[in-house]
Every structure is written in structure tokens, then in C-alpha cells.
C-alpha positions in Angstrom: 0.0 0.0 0.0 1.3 3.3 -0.9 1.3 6.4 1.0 -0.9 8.1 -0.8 -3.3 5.2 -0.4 -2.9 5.1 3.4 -3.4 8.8 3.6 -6.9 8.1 1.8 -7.8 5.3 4.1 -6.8 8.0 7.1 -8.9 10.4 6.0 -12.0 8.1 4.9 -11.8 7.0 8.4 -11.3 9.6 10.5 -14.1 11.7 8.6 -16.4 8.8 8.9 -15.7 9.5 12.5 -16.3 13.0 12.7 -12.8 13.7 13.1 -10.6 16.0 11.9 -8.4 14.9 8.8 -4.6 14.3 9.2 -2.2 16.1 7.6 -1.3 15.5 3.8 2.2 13.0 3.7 5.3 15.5 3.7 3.7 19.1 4.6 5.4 19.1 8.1 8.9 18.0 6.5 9.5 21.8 5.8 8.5 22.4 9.4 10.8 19.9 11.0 13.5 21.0 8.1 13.4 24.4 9.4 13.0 23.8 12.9 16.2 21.2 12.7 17.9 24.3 10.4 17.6 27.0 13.4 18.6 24.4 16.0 21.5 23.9 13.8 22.5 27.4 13.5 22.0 28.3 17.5 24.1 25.1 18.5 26.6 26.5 16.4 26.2 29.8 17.7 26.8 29.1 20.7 29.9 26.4 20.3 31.3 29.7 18.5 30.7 31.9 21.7 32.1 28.7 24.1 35.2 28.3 21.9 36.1 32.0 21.7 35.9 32.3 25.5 38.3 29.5 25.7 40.6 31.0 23.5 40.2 34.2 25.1 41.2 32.7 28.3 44.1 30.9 27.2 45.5 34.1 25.6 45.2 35.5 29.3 47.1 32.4 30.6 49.3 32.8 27.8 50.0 36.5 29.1 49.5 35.8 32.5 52.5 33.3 32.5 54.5 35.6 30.2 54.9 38.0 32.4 55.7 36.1 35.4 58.5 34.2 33.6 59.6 37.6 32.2 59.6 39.0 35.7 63.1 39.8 36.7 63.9 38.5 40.3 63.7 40.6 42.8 67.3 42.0 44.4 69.2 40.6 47.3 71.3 43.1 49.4 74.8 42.0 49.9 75.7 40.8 53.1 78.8 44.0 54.6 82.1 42.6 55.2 83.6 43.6 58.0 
């Protein structure tokens, strides 16, 4: 039995019923399409935002540690002979 011919016997039935019809085969694919689309696009979005504040906080390690090893040490008095 084809799709189309299921859809038929759907509809037959469901009218016979006093119930509403279901929807035609393949109009909510351009629903979940989209829907799948903008979930997509916010994941990505948001992996984008994640991974610049990583990078962001290794460039402040990076600079962080960079200075302290570029620190110079600090100066010890010389002990007086006598």
C-alpha cells in the first residue's frame, strides 16, 4: 500500500468518525527541516561563543604566564664585610 493510499484510508476513516483529517504525507517535513535548520544554526552559535571564551582565556594564561617568567627577580642586598 502506498502512501498516498494510506493517507486516503486515514482520511475516509477519520471523517467517517467526525474527526478531523490528518495532515497531507510530507507538509510538516518543511517544518521539522526548518525547525532542525535554526537548532543547527544556535548550537553553532553558541559552540562559536564557548570556543572564543576559551581561546580568550588561554591568551590571558598565555599573558599571565608571560609575564611572570619575564619578571626579573627581585634584588638581594649584599651581606657587609667587615
Amino acid at each position: 500500500m502506498s502512501i498516498s493510499e494510506q493517507y486516503a484510508m486515514d482520511t475516509w476513516r477519520l471523517r467517517s468518525q467526525g474527526q478531523a483529517p490528518p495532515p497531507a504525507p510530507g507538509t510538516h517535513e518543511a517544518k521539522l527541516l526548518r525547525a532542525w535548520w535554526v537548532a543547527r544554526k544556535e548550537a553553532r552559535r553558541d559552540l562559536g561563543r564557548i570556543r572564543a571564551a576559551e581561546r580568550a582565556a588561554e591568551r590571558d594564561r598565555e599573558r599571565h604566564t608571560a609575564v611572570t617568567e619575564a619578571a626579573p627577580r627581585p634584588l638581594r642586598r649584599r651581606a657587609r664585610r667587615a
